[in-house]
C-alpha positions as CSV (number, residue, x, y, z in Angstrom):
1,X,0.0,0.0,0.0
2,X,3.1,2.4,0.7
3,X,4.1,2.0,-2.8
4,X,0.7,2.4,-4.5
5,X,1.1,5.9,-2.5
6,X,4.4,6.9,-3.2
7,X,3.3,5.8,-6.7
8,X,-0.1,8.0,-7.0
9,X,2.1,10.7,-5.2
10,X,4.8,11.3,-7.8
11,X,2.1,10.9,-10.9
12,X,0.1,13.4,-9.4
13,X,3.0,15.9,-9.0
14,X,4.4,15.2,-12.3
15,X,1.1,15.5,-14.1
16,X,-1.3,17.3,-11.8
17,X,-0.2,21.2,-12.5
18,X,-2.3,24.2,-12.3
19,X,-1.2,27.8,-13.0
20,X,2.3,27.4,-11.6
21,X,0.8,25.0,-8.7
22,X,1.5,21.5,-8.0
23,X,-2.1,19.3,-7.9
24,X,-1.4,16.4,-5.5
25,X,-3.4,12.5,-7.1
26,X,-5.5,12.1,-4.1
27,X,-4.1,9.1,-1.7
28,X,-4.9,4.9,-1.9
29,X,-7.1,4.0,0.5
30,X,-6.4,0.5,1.6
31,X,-9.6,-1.3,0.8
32,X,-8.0,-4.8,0.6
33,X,-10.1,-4.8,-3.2
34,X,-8.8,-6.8,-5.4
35,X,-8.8,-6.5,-9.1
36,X,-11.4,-4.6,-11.3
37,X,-12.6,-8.0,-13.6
38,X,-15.6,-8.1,-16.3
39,X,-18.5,-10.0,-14.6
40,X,-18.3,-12.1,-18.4
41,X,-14.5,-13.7,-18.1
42,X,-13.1,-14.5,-21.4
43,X,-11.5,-18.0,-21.4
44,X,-8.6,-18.1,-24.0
45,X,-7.3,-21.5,-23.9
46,X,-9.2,-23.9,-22.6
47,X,-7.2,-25.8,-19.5
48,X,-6.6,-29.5,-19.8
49,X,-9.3,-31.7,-19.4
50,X,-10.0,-34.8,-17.4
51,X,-11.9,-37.6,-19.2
52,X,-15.0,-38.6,-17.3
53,X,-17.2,-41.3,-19.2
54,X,-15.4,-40.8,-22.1
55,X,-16.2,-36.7,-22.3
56,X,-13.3,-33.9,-21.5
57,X,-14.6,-32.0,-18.0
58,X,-13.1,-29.2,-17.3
59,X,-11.2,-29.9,-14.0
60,X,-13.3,-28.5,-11.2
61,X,-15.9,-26.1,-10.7
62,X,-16.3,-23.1,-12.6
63,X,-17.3,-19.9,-11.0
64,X,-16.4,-20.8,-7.4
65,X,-13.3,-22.7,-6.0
66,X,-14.0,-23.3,-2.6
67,X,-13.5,-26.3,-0.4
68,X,-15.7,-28.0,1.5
69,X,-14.2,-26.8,4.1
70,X,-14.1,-22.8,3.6
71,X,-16.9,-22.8,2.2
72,X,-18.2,-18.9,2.7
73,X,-21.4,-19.2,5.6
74,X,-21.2,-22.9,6.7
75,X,-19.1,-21.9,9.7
76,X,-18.0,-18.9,11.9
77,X,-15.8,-16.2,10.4
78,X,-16.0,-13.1,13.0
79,X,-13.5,-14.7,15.1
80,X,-11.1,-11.6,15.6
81,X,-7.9,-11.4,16.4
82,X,-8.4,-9.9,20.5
83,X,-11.6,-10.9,20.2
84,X,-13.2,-7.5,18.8
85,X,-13.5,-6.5,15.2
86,X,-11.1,-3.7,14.3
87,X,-12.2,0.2,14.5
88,X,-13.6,1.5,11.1
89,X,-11.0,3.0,9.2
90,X,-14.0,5.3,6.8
91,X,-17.4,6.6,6.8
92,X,-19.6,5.9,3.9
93,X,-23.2,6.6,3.4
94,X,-24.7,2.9,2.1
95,X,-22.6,-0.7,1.8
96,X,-24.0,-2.9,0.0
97,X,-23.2,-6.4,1.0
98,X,-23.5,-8.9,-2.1
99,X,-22.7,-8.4,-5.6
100,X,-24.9,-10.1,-7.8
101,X,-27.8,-8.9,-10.1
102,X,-29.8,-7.9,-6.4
103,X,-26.8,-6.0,-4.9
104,X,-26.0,-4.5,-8.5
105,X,-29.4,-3.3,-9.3
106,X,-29.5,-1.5,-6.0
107,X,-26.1,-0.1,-6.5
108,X,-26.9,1.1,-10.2
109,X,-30.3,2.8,-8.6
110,X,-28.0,4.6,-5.5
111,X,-25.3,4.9,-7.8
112,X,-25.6,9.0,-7.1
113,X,-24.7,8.3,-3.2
114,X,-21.3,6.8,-4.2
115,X,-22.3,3.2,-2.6
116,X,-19.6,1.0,-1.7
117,X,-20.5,-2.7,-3.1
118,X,-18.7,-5.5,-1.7
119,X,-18.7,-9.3,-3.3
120,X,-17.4,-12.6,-1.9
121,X,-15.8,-13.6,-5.6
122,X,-13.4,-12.0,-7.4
123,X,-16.0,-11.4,-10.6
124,X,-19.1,-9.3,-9.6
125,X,-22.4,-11.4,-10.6
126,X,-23.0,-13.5,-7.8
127,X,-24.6,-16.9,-9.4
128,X,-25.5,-14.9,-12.3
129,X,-21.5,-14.8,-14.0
130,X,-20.8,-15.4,-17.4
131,X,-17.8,-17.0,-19.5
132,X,-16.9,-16.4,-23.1
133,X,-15.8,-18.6,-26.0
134,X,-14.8,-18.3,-29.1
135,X,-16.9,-15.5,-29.3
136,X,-19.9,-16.9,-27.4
137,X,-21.2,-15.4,-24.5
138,X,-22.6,-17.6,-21.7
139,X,-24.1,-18.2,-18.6
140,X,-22.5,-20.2,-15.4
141,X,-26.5,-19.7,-14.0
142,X,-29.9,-17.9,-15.8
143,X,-30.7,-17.5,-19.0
144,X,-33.3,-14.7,-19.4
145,X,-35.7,-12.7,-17.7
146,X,-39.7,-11.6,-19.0
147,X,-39.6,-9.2,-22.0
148,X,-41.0,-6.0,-20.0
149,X,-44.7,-4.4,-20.5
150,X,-43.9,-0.9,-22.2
151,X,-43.5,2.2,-20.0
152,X,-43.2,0.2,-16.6
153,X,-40.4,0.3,-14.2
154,X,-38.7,-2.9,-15.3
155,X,-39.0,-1.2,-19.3
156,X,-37.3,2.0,-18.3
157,X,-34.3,0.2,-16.2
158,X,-33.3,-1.9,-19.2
159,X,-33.5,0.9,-21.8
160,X,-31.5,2.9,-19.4
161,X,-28.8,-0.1,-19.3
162,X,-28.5,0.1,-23.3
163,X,-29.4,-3.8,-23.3
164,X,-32.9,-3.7,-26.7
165,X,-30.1,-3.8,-29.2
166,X,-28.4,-6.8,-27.6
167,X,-31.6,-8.9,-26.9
168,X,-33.0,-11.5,-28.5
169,X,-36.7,-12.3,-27.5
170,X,-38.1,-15.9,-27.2
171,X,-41.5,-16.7,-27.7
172,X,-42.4,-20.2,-25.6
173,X,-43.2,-21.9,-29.2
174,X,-39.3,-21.7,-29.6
175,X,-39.4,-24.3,-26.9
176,X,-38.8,-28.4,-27.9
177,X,-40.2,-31.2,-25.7
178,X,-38.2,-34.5,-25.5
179,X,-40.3,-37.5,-24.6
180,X,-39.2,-41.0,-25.0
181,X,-36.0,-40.0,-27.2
182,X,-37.8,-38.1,-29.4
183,X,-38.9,-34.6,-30.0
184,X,-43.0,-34.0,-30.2
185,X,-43.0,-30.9,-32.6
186,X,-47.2,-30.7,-31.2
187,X,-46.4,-31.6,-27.7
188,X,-49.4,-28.9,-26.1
189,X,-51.6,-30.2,-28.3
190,X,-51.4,-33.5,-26.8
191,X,-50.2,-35.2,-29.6
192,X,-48.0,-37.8,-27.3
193,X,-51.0,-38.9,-25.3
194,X,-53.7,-41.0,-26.0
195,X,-57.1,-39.3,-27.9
196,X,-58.9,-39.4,-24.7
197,X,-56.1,-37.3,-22.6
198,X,-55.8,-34.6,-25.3
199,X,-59.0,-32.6,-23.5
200,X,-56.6,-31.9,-20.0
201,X,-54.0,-30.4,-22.4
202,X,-56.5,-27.9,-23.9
203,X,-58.2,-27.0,-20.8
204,X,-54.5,-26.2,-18.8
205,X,-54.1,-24.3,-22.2
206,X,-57.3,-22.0,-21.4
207,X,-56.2,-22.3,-17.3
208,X,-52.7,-20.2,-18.4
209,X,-54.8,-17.9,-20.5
210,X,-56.8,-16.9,-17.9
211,X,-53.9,-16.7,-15.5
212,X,-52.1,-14.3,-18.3
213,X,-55.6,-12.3,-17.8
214,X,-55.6,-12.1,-14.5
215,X,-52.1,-12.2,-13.5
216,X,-50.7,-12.9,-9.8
217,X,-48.3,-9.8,-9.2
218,X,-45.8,-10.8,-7.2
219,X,-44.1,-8.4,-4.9
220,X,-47.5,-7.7,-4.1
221,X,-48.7,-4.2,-5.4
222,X,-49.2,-2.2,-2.3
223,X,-51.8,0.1,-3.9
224,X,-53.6,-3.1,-5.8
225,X,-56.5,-5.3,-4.0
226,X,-54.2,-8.4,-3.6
227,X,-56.9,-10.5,-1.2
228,X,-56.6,-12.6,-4.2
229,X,-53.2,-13.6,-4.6
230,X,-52.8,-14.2,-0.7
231,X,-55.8,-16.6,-1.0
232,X,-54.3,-18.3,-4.4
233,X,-51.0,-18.3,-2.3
234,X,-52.6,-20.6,-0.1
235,X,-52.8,-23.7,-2.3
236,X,-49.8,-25.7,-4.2
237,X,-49.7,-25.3,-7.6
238,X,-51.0,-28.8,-8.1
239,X,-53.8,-28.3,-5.8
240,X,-55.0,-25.5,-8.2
241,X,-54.6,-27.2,-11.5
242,X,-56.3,-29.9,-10.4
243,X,-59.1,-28.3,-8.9
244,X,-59.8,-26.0,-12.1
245,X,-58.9,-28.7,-14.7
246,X,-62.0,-30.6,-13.9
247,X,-60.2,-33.7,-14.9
248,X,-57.4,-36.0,-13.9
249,X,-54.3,-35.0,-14.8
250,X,-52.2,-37.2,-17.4
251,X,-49.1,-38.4,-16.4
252,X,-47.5,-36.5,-19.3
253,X,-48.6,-33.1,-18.8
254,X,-48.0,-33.4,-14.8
255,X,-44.0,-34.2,-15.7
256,X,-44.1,-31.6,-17.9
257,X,-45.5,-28.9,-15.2
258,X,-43.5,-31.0,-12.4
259,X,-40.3,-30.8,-14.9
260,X,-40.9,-26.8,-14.9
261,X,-41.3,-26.3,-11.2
262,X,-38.4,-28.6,-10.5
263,X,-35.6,-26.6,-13.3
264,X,-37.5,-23.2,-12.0
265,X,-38.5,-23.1,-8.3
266,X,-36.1,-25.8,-7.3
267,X,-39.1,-27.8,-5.8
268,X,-42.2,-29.7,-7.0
269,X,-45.6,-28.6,-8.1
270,X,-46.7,-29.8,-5.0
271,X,-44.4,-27.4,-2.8
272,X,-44.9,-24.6,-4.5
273,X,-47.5,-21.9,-4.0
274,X,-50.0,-21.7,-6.9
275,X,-49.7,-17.5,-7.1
276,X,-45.8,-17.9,-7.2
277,X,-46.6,-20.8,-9.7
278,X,-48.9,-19.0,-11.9
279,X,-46.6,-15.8,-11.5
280,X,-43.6,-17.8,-13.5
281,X,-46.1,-19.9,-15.9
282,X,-48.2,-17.4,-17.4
283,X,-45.7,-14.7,-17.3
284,X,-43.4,-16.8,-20.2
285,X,-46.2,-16.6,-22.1
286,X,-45.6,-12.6,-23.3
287,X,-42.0,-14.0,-24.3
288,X,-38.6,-14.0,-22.5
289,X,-35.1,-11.9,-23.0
290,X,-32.3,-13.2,-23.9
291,X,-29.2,-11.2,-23.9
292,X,-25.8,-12.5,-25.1
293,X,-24.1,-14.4,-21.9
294,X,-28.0,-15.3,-20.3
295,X,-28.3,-13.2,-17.0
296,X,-24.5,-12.8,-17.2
297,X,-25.4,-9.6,-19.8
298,X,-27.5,-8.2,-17.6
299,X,-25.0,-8.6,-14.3
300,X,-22.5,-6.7,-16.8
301,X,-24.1,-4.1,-18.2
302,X,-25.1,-3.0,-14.0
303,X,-21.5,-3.3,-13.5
304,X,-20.2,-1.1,-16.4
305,X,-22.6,1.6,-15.6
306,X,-21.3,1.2,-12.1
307,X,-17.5,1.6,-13.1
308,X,-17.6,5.4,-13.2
309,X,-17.8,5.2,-9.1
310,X,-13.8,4.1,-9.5
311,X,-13.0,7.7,-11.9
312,X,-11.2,9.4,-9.1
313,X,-9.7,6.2,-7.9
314,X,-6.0,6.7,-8.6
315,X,-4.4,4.2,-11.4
316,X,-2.6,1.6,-9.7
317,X,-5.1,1.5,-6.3
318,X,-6.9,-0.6,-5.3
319,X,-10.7,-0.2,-5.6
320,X,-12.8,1.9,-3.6
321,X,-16.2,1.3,-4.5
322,X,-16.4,-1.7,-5.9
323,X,-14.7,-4.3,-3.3
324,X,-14.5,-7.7,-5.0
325,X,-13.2,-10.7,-2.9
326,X,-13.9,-8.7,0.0
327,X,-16.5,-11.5,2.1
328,X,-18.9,-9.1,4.8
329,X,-18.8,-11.6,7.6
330,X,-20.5,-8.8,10.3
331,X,-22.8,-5.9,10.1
332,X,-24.2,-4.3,13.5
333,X,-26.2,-1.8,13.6
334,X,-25.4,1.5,16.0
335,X,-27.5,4.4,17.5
336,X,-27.4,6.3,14.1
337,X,-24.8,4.1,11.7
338,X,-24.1,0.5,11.2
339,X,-20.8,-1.3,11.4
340,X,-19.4,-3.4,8.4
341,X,-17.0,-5.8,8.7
342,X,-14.9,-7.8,6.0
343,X,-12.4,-9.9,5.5
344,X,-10.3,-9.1,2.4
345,X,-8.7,-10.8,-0.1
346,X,-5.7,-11.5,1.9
347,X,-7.5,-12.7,4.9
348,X,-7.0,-9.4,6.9
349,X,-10.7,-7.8,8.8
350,X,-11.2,-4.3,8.1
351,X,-14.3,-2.0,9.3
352,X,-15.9,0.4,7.7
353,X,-19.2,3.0,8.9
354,X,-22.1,3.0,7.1
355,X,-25.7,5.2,7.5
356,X,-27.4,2.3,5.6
357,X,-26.8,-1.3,4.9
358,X,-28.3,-3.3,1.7
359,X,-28.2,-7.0,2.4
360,X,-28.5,-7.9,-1.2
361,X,-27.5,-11.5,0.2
362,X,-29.9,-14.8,0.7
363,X,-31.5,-14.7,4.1
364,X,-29.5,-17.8,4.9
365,X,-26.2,-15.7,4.7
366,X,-28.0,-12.6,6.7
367,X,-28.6,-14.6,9.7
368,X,-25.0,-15.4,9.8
369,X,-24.2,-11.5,9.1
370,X,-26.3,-10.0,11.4
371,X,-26.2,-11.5,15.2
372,X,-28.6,-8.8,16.4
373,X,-31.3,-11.3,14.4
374,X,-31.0,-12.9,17.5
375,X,-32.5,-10.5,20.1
376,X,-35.8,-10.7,17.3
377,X,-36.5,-14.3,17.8
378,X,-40.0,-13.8,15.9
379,X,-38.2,-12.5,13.0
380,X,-35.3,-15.5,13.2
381,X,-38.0,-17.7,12.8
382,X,-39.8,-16.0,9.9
383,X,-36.2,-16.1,8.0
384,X,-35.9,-20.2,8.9
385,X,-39.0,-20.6,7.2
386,X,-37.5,-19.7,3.6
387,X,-35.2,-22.5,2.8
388,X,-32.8,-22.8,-0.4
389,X,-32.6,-26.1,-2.6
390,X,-29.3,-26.0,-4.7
391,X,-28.8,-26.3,-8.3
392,X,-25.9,-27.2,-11.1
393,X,-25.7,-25.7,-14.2
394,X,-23.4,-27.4,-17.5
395,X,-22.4,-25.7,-20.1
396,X,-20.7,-27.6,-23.2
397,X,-18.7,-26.0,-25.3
398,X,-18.9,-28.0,-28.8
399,X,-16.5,-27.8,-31.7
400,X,-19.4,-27.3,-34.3
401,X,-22.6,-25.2,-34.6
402,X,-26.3,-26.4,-33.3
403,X,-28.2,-26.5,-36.5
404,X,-32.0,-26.1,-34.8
405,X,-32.7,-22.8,-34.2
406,X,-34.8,-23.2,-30.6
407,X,-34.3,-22.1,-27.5
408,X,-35.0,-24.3,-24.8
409,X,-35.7,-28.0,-24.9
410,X,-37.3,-29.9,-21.9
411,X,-36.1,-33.1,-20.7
412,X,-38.8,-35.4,-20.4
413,X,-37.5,-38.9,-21.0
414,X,-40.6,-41.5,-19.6
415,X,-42.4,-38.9,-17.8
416,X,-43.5,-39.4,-14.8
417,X,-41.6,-37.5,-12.3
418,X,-41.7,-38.6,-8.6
419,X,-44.2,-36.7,-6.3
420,X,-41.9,-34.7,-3.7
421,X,-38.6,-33.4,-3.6
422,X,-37.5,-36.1,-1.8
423,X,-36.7,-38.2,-3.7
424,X,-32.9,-37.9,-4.6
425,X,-32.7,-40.6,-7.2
426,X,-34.3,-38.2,-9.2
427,X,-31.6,-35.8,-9.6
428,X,-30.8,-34.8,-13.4
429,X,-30.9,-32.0,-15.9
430,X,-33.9,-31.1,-16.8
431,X,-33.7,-28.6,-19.7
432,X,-30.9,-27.5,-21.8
433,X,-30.8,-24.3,-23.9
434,X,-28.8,-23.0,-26.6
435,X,-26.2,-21.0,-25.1
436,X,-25.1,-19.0,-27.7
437,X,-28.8,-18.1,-28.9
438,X,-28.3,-14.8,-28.5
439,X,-25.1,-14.5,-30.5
440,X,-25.2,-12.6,-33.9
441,X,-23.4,-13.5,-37.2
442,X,-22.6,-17.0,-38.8
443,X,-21.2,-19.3,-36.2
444,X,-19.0,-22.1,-36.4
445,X,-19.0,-23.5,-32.8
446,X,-22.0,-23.4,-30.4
447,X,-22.9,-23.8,-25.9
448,X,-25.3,-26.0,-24.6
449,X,-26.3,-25.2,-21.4
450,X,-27.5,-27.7,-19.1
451,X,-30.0,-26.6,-15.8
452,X,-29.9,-29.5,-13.1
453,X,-32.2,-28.9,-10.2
454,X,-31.2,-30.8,-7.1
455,X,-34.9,-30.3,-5.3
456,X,-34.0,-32.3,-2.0
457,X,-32.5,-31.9,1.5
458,X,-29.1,-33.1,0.6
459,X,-28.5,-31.6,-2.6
460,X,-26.4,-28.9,-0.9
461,X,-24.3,-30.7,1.0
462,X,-23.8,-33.6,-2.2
463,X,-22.0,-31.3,-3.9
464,X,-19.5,-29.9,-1.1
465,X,-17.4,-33.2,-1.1
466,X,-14.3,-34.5,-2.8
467,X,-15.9,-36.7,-5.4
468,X,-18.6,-34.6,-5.8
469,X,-17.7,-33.3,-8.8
470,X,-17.2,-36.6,-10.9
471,X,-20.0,-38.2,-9.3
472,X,-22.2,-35.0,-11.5
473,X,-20.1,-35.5,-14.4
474,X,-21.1,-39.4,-14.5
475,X,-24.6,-38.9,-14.0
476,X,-24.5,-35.6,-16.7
477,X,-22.9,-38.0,-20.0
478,X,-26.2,-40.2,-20.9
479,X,-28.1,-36.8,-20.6
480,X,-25.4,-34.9,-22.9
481,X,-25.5,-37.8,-25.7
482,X,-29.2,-37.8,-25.9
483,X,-29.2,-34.1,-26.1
484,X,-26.8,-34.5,-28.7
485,X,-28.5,-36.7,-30.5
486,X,-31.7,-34.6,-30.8
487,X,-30.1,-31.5,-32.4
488,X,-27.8,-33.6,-34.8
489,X,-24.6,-33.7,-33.1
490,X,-22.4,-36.2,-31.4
491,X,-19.5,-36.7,-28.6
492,X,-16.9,-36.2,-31.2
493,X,-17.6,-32.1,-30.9
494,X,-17.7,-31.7,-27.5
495,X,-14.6,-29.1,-26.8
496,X,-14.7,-29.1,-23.2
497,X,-17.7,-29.8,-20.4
498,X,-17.7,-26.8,-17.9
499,X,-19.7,-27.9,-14.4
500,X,-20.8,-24.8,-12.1
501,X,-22.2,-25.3,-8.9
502,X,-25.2,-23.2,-7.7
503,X,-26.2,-21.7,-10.8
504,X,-29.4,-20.3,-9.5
505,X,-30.1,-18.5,-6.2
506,X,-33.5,-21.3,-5.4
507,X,-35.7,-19.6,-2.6
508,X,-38.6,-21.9,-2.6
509,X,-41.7,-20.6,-2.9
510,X,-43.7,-22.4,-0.4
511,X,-47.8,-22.0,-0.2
512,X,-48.7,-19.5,3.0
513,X,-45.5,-17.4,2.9
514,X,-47.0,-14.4,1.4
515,X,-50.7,-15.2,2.3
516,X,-49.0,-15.1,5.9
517,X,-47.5,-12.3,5.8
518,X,-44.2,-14.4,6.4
519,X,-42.6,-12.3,3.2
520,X,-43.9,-8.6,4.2
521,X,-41.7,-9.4,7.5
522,X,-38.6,-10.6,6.6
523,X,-38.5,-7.8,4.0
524,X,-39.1,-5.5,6.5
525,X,-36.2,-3.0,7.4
526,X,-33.9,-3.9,10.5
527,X,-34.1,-1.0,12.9
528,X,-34.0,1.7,10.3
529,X,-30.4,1.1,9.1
530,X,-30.5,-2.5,7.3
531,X,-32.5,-3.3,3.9
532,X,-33.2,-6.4,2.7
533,X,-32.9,-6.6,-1.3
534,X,-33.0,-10.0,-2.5
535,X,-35.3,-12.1,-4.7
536,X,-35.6,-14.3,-1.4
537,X,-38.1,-10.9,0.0
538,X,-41.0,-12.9,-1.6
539,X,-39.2,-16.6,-2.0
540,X,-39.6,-16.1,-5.6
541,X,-36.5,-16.9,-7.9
542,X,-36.8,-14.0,-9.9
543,X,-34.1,-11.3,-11.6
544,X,-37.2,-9.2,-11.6
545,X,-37.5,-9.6,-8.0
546,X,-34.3,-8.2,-7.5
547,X,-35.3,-5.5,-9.0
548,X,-38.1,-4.6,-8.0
549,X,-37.3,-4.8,-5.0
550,X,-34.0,-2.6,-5.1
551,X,-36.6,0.4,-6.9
552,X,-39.1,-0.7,-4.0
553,X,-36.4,0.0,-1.3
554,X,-35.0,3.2,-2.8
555,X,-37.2,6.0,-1.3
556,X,-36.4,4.8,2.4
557,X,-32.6,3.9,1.8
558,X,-32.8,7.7,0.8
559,X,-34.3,9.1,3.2
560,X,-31.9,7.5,6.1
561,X,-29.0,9.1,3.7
């Protein structure tokens, strides 16, 4: 740090004149930042691979590296040399603790207070990161997000990001169904099913219609009459459909809702509230964006417009603003501030003093943040009741181009998914998009991208160990041939398999929590100086969530600043 001083020093004396008078660089401030890097990391040469059921796997995981062992959140961190964190070293006006698309949109909404954004990894993006390849952008988590209804917030935040030229917009008739090997061009109109099963497919055809009529809002409107949706939040999913569709259900159609909830909500029809259910069905229906790198884009473009924060950061400094591998391990809040602590990339704790907090972090992570949660038992509890099923994402990287132009094709097989998430025999990809389909211009390689749900208690912890990571790649090679197959391709021009863990933050969207109130609460401000933005607010895996919930927040972070 003395010689990034020194450094700034003698540049700003050299360069820094003014009618006769020397300008002095202003000073580094030891942030323990490291590294400015794009949220979309180009890959250049591809590392060595290990085979793996005959197919070359990258070695590891991509997008984190930790051990089982460090893993960020599964064990104490705020154990301080003397026992007491250190004194804060500066005074800011808001920290935001989490950089992914939550902490980002918040940041790119404050951006006019300065805010000081910290992230655990050394990309910004949180589960929503991006690689490129030989001129492909991709995703290591979600795809795309609901193409916006004109003149709305959401419609105004993405024009202001630059993203309508990049996007590419994806009707749901873009989207292939896989059942017994095969694809079923007609699959809606029940052409897979016996004559006498067709009539359930039309009438959960009119059921979404009527859903895309009258559509479940979720965060809740507070100027709307929302008696509704807290009733309809009250009931599964399952209980609904089968209560409107006046007839049973065919096994075929259930996978194929079960196969969405599983690969969306990270949980089964039956788990999942029918307004948070109806929210993600009949909202795909108006079409979806897709920007080059999936979700990635959209991280990035946030974090460009938030690189003008670092302009009076001295060259050769460390970052100021935006503090990646910098892991908030405590935040406490004062009479009329709130404490930050982090460890930084070099393992050292350093404090800083905040008017506001944004925990732009899963609640899971906030109760490990904040130990004042613990004087608020009510509130503790209301947080334990939104749990978090994990999730694996694949992308392959393939030597030739994907001839079908679709977008997303579901993973059917048999059918018949089991009832419950439970059942961990079950785990597998369940839909695989084209990766590049956002991409412009003629194309002579193409991405896969695999989305592998892992809806039951142990599908965190499975993929912590050791082995864990070959055990996925085993189980992934009969999916990846048969995937293959269908668009025309084979293993021969598969480049490299890339495995990322997590992939998709996967609150799940239990029946009650909003009807209870359970969701109002958590998202409640603590004591004035700490706001919750997260998709995890309403238990609803959303990037509009985020969102929305950043804009919804703004007017009371403001007026604490």
């Amino acid at each position: 740090m003395l010689g990034y001083g020194v450094r700034a020093l003698a540049l700003g004396a050299l360069a820094g004149r003014s009618a006769g008078r020397v300008v002095l660089a202003p000073p580094c401030v030891p942030t323990g930042a490291g590294a400015l890097r794009p949220v979309i990391r180009p890959l250049g040469d591809l590392p060595v691979p290990v085979f793996i059921g005959g197919l070359p796997f990258a070695p590891g995981w991509s997008g984190d590296w930790f051990d089982r062992d460090a893993m960020p959140f599964h064990h104490i961190e705020n154990q301080y040399p003397g026992g007491v964190p250190p004194a804060a070293s500066e005074r800011v006006g808001v920290a935001i603790v989490g950089g992914g698309l939550a902490g980002l949109s918040a940041g790119v909404l404050l951006r006019e207070h300065k805010p000081v954004l910290f992230e655990l990894h050394e990309r910004f993006g949180g589960v929503s990161m991006g690689e490129g390849w030989q001129g492909t952008s991709y995703s290591l988590g979600g795809a795309y997000f609901i193409t916006p209804d004109p003149g709305t917030f959401l419609h105004r935040f993405y024009r202001g990001l630059g993203l309508s030229p990049s996007v590419r917009v994806s009707p749901p008739s873009d989207d292939r169904y896989e059942v017994r090997g095969r694809i079923e061009p007609e699959f809606w109109s029940g052409s897979a099913v016996p004559a006498h099963e067709r009539p359930a497919f039309e009438r959960y055809a009119a059921l979404v219609r009527y859903y895309m009529d009258r559509y479940p809002d979720i965060p809740l409107d507070p100027g709307a009459n929302n008696g509704w949706i807290r009733e309809l939040d009250r009931v599964s999913l399952k209980q609904d459909v089968e209560a409107r569709l006046g007839v049973p259900v065919p096994d075929l159609l259930m996978s194929a809702i079960q196969g969405y909830c599983y690969s969306s909500f990270g949980a089964g029809w039956e788990e999942v509230s029918a307004a948070s259910g109806w929210n993600f069905v009949a909202a795909e229906e108006f079409g979806r964006w897709v920007l080059p790198g999936g979700n990635a884009g959209l991280a990035q473009a946030m974090y460009e417009r938030l690189l003008p924060l670092e302009a009076p950061t001295p060259a050769g400094c460390p970052a100021r603003r935006l503090r990646a591998g910098c892991r908030v391990v405590e935040v406490r809040v004062r009479r009329d501030s709130a404490l930050v602590v982090y460890k930084d990339g070099g393992g050292e704790f350093r404090s800083l003093e905040a008017r506001c907090v944004v925990m732009a972090c899963p609640k899971h992570v906030c109760r490990y943040i904040l130990p004042q949660l613990a004087e608020e038992p009510a509130r503790l509890d209301d947080l334990h009741r939104v749990r978090t099923t994990a999730y694996l994402v694949a992308n392959v990287l393939l030597s030739a181009p994907i001839g079908p132009d679709f977008y997303d094709l579901f993973m059917l097989h048999e059918g018949g998914f089991p009832q419950g998430s439970g059942v961990e025999e079950f785990a597998r990809a369940i839909d695989v998009i084209r990766g590049d389909f956002a991409r412009r211009g003629p194309r002579s390689s193409g991405v896969l991208t695999f989305y592998w749900p892992l809806p039951f208690p142990s599908g965190r912890s499975g993929i912590l160990g050791p082995e864990a990571h070959r055990a996925v790649a085993l189980r992934l090679a009969p999916e990846l041939d048969l995937a293959l197959s269908l668009v025309g391709l084979d293993r021969s021009v598969v480049r490299q398999v890339r495995l990322s863990r997590w992939g998709h933050a996967m609150p799940v969207a239990e029946p009650g929590l909003i009807a209870e109130g359970v969701c109002e609460r958590i998202r409640a401000p603590f004591r004035e100086r700490v706001f919750f933005v997260n998709q995890d607010n309403w238990a609803l895996p959303a990037v509009e969530t985020c969102l929305l919930e950043a804009e919804a927040m703004r007017p009371r972070i403001e007026r604490v600043l």
